[in-house]
C-alpha positions as CSV (number, residue, x, y, z in Angstrom):
1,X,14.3,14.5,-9.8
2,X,14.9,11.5,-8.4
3,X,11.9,9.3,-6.8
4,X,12.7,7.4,-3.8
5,X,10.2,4.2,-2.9
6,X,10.2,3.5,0.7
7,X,8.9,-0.3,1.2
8,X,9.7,-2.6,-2.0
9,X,6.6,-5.0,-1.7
10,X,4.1,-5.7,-4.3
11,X,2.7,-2.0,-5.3
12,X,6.3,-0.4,-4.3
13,X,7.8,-2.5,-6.7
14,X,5.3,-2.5,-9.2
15,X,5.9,1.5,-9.4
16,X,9.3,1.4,-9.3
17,X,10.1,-1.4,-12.2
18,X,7.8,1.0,-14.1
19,X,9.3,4.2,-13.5
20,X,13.0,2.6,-13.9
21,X,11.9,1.1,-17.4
22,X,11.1,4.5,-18.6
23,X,14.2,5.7,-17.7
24,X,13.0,8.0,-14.6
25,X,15.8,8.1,-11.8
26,X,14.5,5.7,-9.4
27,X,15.5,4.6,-5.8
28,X,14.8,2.3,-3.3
29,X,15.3,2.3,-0.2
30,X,15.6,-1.3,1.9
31,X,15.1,-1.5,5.8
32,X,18.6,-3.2,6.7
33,X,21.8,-4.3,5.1
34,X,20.6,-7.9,5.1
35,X,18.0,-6.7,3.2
36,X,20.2,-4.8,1.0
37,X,22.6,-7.4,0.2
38,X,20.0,-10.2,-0.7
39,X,18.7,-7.2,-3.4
40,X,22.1,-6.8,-4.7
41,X,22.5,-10.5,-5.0
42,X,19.4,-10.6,-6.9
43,X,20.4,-8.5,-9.9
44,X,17.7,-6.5,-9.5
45,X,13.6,-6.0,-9.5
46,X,11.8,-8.7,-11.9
47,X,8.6,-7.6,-12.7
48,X,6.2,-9.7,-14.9
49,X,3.5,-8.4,-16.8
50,X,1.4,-10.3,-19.6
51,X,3.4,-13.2,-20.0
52,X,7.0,-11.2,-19.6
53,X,9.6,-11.1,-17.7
54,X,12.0,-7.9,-17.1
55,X,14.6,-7.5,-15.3
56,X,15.2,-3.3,-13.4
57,X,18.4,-3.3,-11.9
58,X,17.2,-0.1,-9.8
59,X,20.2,1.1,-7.7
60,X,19.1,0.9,-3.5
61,X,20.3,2.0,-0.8
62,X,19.7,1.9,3.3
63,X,17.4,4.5,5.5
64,X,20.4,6.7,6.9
65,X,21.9,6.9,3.3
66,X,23.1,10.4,3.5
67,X,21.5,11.6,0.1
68,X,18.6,14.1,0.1
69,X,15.3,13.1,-0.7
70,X,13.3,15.9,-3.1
71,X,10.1,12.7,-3.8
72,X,9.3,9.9,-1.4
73,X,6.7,7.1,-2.2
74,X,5.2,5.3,0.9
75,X,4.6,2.1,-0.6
76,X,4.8,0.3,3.4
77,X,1.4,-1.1,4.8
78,X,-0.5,1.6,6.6
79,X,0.7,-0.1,9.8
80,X,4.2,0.4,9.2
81,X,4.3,3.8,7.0
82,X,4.4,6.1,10.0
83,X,7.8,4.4,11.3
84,X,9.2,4.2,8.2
85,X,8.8,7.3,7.5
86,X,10.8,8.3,10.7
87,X,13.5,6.9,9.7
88,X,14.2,8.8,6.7
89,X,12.6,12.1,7.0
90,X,15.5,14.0,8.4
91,X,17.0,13.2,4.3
92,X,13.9,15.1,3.0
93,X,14.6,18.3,1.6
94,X,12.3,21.7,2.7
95,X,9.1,21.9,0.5
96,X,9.6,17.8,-0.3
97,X,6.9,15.5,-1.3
98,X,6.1,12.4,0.5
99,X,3.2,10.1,-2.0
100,X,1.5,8.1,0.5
101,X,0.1,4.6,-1.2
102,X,-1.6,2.9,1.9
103,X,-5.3,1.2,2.4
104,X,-8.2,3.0,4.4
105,X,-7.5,5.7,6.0
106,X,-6.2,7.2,9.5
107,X,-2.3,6.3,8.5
108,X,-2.6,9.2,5.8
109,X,-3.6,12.1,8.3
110,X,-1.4,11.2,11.3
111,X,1.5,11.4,8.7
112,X,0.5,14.8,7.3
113,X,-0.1,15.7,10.8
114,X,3.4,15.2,12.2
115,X,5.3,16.6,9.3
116,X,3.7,19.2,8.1
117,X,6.7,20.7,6.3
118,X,6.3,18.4,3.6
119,X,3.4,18.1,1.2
120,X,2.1,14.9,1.5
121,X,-0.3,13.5,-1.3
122,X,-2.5,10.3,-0.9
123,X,-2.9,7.6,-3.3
124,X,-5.8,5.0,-4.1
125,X,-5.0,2.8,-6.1
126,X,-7.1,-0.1,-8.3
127,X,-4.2,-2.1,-9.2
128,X,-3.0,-5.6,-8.8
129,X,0.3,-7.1,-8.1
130,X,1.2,-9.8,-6.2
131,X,5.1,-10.9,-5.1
132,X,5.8,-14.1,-6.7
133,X,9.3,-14.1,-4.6
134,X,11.6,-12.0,-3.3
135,X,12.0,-8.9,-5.9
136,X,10.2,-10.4,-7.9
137,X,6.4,-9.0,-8.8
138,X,3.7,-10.1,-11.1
139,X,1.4,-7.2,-12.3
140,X,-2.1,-9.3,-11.4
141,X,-4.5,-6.6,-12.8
142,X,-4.8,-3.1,-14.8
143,X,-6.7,-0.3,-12.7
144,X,-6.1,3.5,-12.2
145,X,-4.4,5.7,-9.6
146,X,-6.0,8.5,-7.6
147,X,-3.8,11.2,-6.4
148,X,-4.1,14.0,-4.3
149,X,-3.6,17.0,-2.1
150,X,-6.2,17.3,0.6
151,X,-4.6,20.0,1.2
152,X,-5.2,21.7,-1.8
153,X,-2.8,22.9,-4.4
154,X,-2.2,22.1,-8.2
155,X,-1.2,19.3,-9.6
156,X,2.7,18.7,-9.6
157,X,4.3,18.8,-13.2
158,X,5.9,15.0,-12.5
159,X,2.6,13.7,-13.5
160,X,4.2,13.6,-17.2
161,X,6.7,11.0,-15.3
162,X,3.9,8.9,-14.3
163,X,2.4,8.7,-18.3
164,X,5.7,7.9,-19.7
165,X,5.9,5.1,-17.1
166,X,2.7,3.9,-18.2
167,X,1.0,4.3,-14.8
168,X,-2.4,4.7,-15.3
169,X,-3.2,8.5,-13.3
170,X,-5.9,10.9,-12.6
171,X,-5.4,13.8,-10.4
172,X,-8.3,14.6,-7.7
173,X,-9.4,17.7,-6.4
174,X,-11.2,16.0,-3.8
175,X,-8.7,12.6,-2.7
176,X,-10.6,12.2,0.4
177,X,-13.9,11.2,-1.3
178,X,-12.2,8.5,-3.5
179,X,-10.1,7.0,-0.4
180,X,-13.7,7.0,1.8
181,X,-15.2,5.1,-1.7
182,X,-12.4,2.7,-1.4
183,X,-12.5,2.2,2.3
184,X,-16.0,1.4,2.0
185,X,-15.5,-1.4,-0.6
186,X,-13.1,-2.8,1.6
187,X,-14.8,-2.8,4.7
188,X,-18.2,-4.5,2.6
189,X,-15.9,-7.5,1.2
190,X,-12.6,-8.2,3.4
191,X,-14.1,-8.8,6.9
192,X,-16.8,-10.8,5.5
193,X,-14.3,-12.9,3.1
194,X,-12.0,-13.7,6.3
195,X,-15.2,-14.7,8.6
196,X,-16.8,-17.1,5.7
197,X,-13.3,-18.2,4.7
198,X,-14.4,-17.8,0.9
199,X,-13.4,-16.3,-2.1
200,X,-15.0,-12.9,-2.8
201,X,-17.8,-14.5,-5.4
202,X,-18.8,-16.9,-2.3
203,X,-19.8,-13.5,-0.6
204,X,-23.2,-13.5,-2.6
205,X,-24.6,-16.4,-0.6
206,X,-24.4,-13.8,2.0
207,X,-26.4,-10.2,0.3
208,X,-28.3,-10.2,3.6
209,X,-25.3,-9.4,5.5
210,X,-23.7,-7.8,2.6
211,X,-27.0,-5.3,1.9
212,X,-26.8,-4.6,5.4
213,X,-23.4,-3.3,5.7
214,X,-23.6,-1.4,2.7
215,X,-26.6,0.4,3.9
216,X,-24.7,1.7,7.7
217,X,-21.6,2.3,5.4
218,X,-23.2,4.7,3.2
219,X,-24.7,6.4,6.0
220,X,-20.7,6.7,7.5
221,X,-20.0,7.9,3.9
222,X,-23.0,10.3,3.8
223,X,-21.9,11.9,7.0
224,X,-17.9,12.1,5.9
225,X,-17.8,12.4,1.6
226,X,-21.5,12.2,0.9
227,X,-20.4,12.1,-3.0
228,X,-18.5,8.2,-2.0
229,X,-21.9,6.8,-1.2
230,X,-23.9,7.0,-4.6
231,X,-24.5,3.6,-5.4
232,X,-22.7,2.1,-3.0
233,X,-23.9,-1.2,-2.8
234,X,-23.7,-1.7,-6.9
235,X,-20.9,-1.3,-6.8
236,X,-19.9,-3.3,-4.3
237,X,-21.8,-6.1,-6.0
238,X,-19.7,-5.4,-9.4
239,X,-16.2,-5.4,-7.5
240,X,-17.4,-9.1,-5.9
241,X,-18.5,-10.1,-9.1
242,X,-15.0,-8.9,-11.0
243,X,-13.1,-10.4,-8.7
244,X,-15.1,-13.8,-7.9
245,X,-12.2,-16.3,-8.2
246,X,-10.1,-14.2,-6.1
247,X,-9.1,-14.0,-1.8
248,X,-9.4,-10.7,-0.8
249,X,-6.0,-9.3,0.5
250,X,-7.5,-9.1,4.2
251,X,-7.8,-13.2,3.6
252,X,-4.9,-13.7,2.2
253,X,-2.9,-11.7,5.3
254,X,-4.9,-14.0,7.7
255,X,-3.8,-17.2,5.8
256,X,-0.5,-16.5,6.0
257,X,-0.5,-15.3,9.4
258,X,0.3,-11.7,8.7
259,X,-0.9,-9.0,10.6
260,X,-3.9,-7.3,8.6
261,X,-4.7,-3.4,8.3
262,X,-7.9,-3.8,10.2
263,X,-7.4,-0.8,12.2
264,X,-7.2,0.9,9.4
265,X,-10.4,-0.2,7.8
266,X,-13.1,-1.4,10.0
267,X,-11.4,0.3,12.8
268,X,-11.5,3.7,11.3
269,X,-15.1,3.3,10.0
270,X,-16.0,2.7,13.7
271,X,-14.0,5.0,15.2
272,X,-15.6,7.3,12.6
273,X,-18.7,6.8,13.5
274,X,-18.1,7.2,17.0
275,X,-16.9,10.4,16.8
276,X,-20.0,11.9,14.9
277,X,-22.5,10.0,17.2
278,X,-23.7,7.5,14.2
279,X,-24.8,4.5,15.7
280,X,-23.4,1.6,13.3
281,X,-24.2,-1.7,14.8
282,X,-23.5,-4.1,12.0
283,X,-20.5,-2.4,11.5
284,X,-19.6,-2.5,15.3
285,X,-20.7,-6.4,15.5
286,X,-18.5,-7.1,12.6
287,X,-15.4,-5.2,14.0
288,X,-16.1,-7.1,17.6
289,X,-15.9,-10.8,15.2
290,X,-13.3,-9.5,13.3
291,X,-11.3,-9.2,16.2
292,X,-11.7,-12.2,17.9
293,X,-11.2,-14.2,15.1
294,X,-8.0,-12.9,14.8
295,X,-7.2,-12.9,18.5
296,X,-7.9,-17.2,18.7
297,X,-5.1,-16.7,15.4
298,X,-2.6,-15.2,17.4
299,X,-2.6,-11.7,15.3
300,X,-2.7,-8.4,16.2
301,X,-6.6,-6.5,16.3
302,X,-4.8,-2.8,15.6
């Protein structure tokens, strides 16, 4: 079966040049013909990965491609996925799959939501990659992928794909949990990392601010996936420490004046708590900041 990857950027990529290389049928699907044609002038998808280059040439094709879709990786930011999504779900076959690879949460459900005939399993992932140019990505950092079925089921047999591949996999009973963990840790370090304009090791100048936030957001996760919140704020600590020399990816979108997933982080959190009556006001104060520091740069707050 052949896997189609909807949104070539840094983690789309990363999957695909992976998959290809272990001789899995891959796909990918480009949003316009310009698009398409600057891929096909490229040879290919480079992908990097300690200290060498390789190159996939991974055949593509455009949205109303009239080929049916049995396996679709989201691989868009959670801003974009929904749209992109449209575009190309008439192509997916009854019973289809649809991997959904975004940040935070609120993108995952509203997907699952509107097209309920296909079984749509979310994915939190711990890796790096970065785009070093056009097709062209640099695997930054080893880390694991959580996937799952919120809505139950057992795992698909494909899984076998993803170890021949070399992608690092675990299958959750319970995807929800590890996507509130992760929503967490990014709602602790990105806002804070845009606001101080630091790396993430700069953030420990700030542990009142950081201690604070940690304490309302294990409160959010006590309420939501009380099994996220154990030791929360260690492990918030450990991530900043891992990860001191680096800009968080919230920072890096603000840098280079690209709209951020804010509403899918903070936003949700707040939203959240709204909707079970928690009063957050850290959380709310840093949403309100957030916000207008991206307003005065001209970028979107949703």
């Amino acid at each position: 079966m052949t896997w189609h990857i909807l949104g070539a950027g840094a983690l789309g990529s990363l999957w695909a040049t992976r998959l290809a290389r272990a001789a899995v049928p891959v796909r990918l699907i480009l949003r316009s013909a310009q698009r398409l044609g600057e891929y096909q002038r490229s040879g290919g998808l480079n992908l990097k990965e300690d200290g060498r280059s390789s190159v996939q040439r991974i055949p593509a094709e455009l949205p109303d491609t009239p080929v049916p879709i049995e396996r679709l990786l989201v691989a868009c930011k959670a801003y974009d996925a929904e749209a992109a999504i449209a575009q190309v779900v008439s192509r997916l076959v009854p019973g289809g799959e649809i991997l959904l690879l975004q940040n935070g949460l609120g993108s995952q459900q509203a997907i699952a939501e509107r097209w309920p005939q296909a079984r749509c399993i979310f994915v939190s992932s711990t890796e790096g990659a970065y785009r070093e140019a056009d097709f062209s990505v640099v695997f930054a950092g080893r880390g694991q992928n959580w996937l799952g079925d919120p809505g139950g089921g057992d795992a698909p047999s494909w899984l076998d794909e993803l170890e021949r591949a070399g992608i690092a996999h675990i299958w959750s009973s319970d995807i929800l949990t590890r996507l509130w963990r992760k929503l967490a840790l990014n709602c602790a370090i990105n806002p804070l990392s845009v606001l101080h304009d630091c790396r993430n090791g700069e953030l420990l100048q700030h542990r009142e601010q950081l201690d604070a936030l940690c304490e309302e957001l294990g409160e959010l996760l006590e309420a939501n996936a009380s099994a996220a919140a154990c030791d929360l704020q260690v492990e918030v600590l450990r991530v900043i420490e891992a990860t001191a020399a680096n800009y968080s990816s919230m920072h890096q979108d603000v840098r280079l004046g690209r709209r951020t997933e804010i509403a899918y982080l903070l936003g949700h959190a707040c939203a959240t708590a709204d909707s079970l009556g928690l009063p957050v006001p850290k959380l709310r104060e840093l949403h309100r900041r957030l916000c207008e520091y991206l307003r005065q740069r001209g970028l979107p707050t949703h």
